[in-house]
C-alpha positions as CSV (number, residue, x, y, z in Angstrom):
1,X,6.9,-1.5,-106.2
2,X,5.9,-1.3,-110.1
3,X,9.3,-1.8,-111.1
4,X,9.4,-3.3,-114.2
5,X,9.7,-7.6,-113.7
6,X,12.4,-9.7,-114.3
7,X,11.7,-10.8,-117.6
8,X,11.4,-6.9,-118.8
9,X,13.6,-3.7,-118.1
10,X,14.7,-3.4,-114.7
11,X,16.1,-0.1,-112.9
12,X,20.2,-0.2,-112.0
13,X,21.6,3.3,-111.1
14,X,25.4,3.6,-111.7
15,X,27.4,6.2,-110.0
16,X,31.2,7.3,-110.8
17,X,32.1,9.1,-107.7
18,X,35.6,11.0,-108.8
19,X,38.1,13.4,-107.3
20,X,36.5,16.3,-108.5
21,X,33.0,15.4,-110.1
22,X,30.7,12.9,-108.8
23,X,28.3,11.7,-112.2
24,X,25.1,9.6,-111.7
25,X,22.9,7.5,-113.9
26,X,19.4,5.8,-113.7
27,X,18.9,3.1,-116.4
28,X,16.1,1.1,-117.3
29,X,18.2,-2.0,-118.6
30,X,17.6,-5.4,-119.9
31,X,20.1,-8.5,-118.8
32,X,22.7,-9.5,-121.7
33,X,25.2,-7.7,-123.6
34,X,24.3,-4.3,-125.4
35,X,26.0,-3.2,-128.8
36,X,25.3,0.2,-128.1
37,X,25.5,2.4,-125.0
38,X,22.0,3.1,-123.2
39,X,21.1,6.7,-122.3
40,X,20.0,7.2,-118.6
41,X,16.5,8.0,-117.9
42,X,17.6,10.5,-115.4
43,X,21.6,11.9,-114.8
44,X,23.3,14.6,-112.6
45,X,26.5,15.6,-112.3
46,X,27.9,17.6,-109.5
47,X,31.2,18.5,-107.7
48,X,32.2,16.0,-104.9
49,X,32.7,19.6,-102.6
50,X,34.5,19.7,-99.8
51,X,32.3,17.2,-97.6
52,X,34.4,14.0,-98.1
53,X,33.7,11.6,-95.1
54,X,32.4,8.3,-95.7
55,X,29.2,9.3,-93.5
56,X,28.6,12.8,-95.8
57,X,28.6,10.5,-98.6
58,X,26.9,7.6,-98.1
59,X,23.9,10.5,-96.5
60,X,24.3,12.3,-100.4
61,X,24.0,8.7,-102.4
62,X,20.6,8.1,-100.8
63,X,19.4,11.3,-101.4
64,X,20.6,11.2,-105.3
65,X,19.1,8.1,-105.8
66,X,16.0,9.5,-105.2
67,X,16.3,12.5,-106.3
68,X,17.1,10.4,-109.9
69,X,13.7,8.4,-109.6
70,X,11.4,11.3,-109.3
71,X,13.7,12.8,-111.9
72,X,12.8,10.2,-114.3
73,X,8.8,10.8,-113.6
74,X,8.7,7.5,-112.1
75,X,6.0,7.8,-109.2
76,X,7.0,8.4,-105.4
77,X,4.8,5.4,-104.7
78,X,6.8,3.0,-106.6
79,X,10.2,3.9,-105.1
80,X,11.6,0.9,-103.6
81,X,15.7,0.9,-103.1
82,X,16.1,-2.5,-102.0
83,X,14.7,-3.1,-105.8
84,X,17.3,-1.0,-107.9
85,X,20.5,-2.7,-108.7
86,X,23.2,-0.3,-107.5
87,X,26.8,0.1,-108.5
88,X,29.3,3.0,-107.9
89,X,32.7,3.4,-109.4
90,X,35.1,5.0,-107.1
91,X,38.3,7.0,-107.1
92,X,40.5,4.1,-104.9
93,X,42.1,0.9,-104.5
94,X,39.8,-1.5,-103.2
95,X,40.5,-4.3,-100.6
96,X,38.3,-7.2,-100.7
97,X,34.4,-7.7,-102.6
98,X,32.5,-5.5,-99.9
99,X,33.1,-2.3,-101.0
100,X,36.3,-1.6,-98.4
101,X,38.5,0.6,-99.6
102,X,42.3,0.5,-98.4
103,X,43.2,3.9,-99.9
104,X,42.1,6.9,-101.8
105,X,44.2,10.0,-102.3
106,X,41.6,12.1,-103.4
107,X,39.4,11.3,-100.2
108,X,42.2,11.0,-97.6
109,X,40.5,7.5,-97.0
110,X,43.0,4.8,-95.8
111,X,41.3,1.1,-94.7
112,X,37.4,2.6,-95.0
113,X,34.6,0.3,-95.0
114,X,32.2,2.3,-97.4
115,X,30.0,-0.5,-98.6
116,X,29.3,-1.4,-95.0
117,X,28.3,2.2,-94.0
118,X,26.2,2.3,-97.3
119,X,24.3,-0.4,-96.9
120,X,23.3,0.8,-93.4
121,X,22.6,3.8,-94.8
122,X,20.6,2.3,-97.8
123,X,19.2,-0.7,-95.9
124,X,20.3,-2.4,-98.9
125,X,22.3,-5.4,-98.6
126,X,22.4,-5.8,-102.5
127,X,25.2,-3.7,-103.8
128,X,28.7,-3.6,-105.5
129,X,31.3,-0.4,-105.7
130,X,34.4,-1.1,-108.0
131,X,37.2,0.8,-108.4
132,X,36.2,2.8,-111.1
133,X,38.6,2.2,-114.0
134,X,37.4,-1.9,-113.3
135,X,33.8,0.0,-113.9
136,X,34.9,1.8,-117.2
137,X,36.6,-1.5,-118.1
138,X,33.1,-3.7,-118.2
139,X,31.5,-0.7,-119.7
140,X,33.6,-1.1,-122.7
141,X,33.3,-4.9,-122.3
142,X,29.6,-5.2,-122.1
143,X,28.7,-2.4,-124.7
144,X,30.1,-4.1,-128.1
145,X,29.4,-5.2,-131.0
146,X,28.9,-8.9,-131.6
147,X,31.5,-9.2,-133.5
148,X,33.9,-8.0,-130.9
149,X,35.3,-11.3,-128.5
150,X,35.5,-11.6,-124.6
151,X,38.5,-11.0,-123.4
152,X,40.0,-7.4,-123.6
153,X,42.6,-5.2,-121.5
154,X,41.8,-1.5,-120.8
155,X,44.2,1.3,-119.8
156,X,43.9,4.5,-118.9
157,X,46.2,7.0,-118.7
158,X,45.2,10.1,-117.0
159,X,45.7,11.8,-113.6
160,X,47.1,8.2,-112.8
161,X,47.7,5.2,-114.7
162,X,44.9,2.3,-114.5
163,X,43.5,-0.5,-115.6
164,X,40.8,-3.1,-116.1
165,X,40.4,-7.0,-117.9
166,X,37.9,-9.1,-118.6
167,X,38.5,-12.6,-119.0
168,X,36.4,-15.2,-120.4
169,X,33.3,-12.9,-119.9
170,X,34.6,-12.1,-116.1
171,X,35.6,-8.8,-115.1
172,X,38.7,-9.7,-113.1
173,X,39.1,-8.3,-109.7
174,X,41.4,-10.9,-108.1
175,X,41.5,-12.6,-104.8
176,X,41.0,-9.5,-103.0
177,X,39.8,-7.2,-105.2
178,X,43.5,-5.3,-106.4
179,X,44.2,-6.9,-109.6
180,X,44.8,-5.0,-112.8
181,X,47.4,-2.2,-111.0
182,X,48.8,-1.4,-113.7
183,X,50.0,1.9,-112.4
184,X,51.8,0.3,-109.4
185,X,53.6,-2.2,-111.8
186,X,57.5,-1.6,-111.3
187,X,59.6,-0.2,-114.4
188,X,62.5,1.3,-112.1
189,X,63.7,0.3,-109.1
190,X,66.8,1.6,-106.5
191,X,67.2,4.8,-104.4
192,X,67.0,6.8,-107.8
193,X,63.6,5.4,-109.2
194,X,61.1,7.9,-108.9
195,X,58.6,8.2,-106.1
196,X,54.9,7.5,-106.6
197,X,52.2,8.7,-104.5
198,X,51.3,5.1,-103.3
199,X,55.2,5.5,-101.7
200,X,57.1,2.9,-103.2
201,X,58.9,3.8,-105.8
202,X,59.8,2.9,-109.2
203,X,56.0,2.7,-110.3
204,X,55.2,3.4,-114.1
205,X,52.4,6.2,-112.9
206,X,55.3,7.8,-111.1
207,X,56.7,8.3,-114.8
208,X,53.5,8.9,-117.1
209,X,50.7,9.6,-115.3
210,X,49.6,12.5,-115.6
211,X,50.1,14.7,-112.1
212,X,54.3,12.9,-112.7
213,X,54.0,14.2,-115.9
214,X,53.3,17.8,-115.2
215,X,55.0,18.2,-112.2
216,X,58.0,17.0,-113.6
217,X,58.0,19.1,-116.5
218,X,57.1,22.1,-114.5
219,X,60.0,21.5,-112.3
220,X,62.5,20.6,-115.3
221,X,61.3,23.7,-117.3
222,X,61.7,26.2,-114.7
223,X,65.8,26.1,-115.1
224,X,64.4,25.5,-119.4
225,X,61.8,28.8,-120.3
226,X,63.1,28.6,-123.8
227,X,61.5,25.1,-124.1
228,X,58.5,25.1,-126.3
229,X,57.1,23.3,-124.1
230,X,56.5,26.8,-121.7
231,X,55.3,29.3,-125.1
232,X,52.7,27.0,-126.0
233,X,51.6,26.6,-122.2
234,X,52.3,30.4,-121.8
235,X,53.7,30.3,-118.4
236,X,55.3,27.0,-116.6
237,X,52.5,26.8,-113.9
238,X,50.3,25.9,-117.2
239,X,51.8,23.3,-118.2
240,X,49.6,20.4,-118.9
241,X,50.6,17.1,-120.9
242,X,48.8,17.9,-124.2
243,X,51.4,21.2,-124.4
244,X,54.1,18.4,-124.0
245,X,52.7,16.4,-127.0
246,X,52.2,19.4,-129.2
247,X,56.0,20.4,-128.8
248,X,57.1,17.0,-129.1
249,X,55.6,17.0,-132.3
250,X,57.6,19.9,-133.2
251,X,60.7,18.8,-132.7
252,X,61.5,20.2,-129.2
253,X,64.6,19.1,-127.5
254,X,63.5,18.6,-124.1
255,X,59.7,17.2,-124.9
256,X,61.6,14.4,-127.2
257,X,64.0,13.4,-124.2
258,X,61.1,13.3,-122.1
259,X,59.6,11.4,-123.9
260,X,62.5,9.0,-125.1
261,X,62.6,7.9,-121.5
262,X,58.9,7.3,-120.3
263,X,57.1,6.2,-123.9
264,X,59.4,3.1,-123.5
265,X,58.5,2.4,-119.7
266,X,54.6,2.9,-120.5
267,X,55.1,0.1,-123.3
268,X,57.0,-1.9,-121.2
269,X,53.8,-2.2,-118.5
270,X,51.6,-2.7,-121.2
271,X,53.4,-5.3,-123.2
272,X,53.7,-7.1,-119.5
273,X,49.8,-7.2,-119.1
274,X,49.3,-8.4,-122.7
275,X,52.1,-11.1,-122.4
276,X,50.1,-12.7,-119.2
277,X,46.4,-11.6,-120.5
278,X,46.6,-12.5,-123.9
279,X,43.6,-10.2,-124.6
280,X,41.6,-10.1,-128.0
281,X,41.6,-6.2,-127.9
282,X,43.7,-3.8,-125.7
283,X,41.8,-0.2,-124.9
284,X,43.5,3.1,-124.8
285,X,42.0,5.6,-122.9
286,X,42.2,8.3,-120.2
287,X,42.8,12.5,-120.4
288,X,46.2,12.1,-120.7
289,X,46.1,9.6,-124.1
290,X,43.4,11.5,-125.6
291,X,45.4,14.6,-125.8
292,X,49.0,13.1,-126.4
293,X,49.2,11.3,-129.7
294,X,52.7,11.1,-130.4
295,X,53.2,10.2,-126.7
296,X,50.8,6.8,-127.2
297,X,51.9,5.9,-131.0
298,X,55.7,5.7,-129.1
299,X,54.6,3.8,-126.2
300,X,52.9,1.2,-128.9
301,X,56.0,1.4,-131.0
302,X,57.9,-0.1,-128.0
303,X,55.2,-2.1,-126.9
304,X,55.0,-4.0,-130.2
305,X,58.6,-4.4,-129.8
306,X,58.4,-5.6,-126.1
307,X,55.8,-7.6,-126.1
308,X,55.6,-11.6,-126.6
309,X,55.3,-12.4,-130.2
310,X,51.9,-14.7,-130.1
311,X,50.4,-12.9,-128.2
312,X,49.9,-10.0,-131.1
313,X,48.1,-12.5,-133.2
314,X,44.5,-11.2,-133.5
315,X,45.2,-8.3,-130.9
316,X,43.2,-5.7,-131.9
317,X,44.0,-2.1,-130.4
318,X,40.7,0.5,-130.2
319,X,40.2,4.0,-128.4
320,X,38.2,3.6,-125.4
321,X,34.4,4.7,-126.3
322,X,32.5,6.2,-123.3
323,X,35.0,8.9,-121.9
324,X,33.3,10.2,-119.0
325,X,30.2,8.2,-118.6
326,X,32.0,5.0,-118.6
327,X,32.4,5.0,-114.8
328,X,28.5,5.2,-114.3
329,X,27.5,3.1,-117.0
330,X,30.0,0.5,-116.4
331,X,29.0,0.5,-112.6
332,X,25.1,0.3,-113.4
333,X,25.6,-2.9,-115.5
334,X,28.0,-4.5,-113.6
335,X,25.3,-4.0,-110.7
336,X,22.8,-5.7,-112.6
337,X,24.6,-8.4,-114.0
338,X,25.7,-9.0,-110.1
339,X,21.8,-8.1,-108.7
340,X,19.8,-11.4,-107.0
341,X,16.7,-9.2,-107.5
């Protein structure tokens, strides 16, 4: 293969396979810290469809990554898999550093062992798959200024709650791959804490992510139509997060009680993580922070006032950068910091 040699630009293709969309990227990187995000010599994105199985998609991968080289004009000839650095981000909780993964609502996966399977597929044995908010997370790790230190905490609040740290220059992923659940962290507990779909209760997701969030309020609102809440969604089964924010913002009665309960428990999770990370920067991001201000100015009202003292000294507190093509890029650079080629 031509592929470009060590010492120059070397191909990594990142792939953030979602619930709904799968996106793919084909970069020709160099090793070391960006300050800027790279554009992909070739991209796609698609719907996951209804083919799901580990088999169906480990077959599509292989075909995408080649249909990405050609895309890029890069010659037949040349295409060489076991010589591009791989990485996918994935909707799931991973178990282990082999790409097994112990559960994923949105595939109906439960104890999977996808990376095996690919790298049959691929014939590769030089691959990583991350969950994909830990992708996202060295995405906005990797691409920053100079300026900008090495340890930071990322969350994202969105259909669930996740989140990602580096430390020291290290993604961390934990002994066996599940650290950084920052959804699953406990803020309730008894028979009356809420349920969360990972069925224990008491979990913050189970409060502010997003699907709690919205089937909540659709539930609550049906006996409450006069809510603001319902005119600015226009009928209850519309009812998204954002039209909680905007009537919160207003002054609506049942929006503000909503939110008096779960802004405190969100800044209660994150003022945990910052109290044992001690991060430089924390990074906010996810669909369901980027479209409910007043919701994330309360939880960091309470998280100032939860969280250890010290530990706010030199904290900086930034948007997250890369909205959807975090996952990818953060997957493709993580693969080539991790490739032997």
């Amino acid at each position: 293969m031509s592929s470009a040699g060590k010492s120059g630009p070397r191909y990594a293709l990142g792939m953030d396979i979602g619930g709904t969309h799968l996106r793919a990227g084909l970069y020709a990187l160099t090793a070391g810290r960006l300050e800027r995000a790279p554009s992909p010599i070739a991209s796609l994105r698609e719907k996951v469809g209804d083919q799901r199985s580990p088999e169906a998609l480990c077959s599509r991968i292989s075909v995408i990554l080649k249909k990405l080289w050609l895309s890029a004009g890069l010659p037949e000839s040349d295409f060489n898999v076991s010589e591009i650095a791989l990485g996918i981000a994935f909707a799931g909780m991973m178990s282990g550093h082999e790409g097994h993964v112990a559960n994923s609502p949105h595939f109906g996966w439960r104890d999977v062992p996808f990376g095996k399977l690919l790298r049959a597929e691929l014939g590769k044995s030089s691959l990583v798959i991350l969950n994909d908010v830990n992708a996202a997370t060295f995405a906005e790790f990797e691409i920053n200024p100079k300026s900008e230190r090495n340890d930071i905490l990322c969350l994202f609040v969105g259909t669930g709650i996740g989140a990602g740290a580096v430390c020291g220059d290290q993604l961390l992923l934990g002994a066996t791959n599940t650290a950084s659940e920052l959804g699953h962290v406990k803020v309730a507990w008894g028979e009356d804490a809420r349920l969360c779909a990972c069925g224990r209760r008491g979990c913050v997701e189970a409060y502010a992510g997003g699907v709690a969030l919205q089937s909540r309020a659709q539930r609550e609102l049906a006996d409450n139509p006069s809510s603001l809440v319902v005119a600015l969604a226009g009928d209850i089964s519309s009812i998204h997060p954002g039209h909680i924010d905007q009537a919160a913002a207003q002054g609506d009665i049942y929006a503000q009680s909503l939110y008096s309960e779960i802004a405190p428990l969100l800044g209660l999770a994150l003022a945990n993580a910052v109290t044992l990370l001690n991060p430089d920067m924390v990074v906010l991001g996810g669909g369901v922070l980027d479209n409910a201000p007043v919701l994330k100015e309360k939880a960091l009202e309470h998280f100032r006032e939860f969280v250890n003292p010290p530990a706010l000294i030199g904290l900086s507190i930034r948007d997250a950068r890369y909205a959807d093509s975090a996952g990818m890029l953060g997957a493709a650079l993580f693969a080539l910091r991790s490739s032997t080629l």
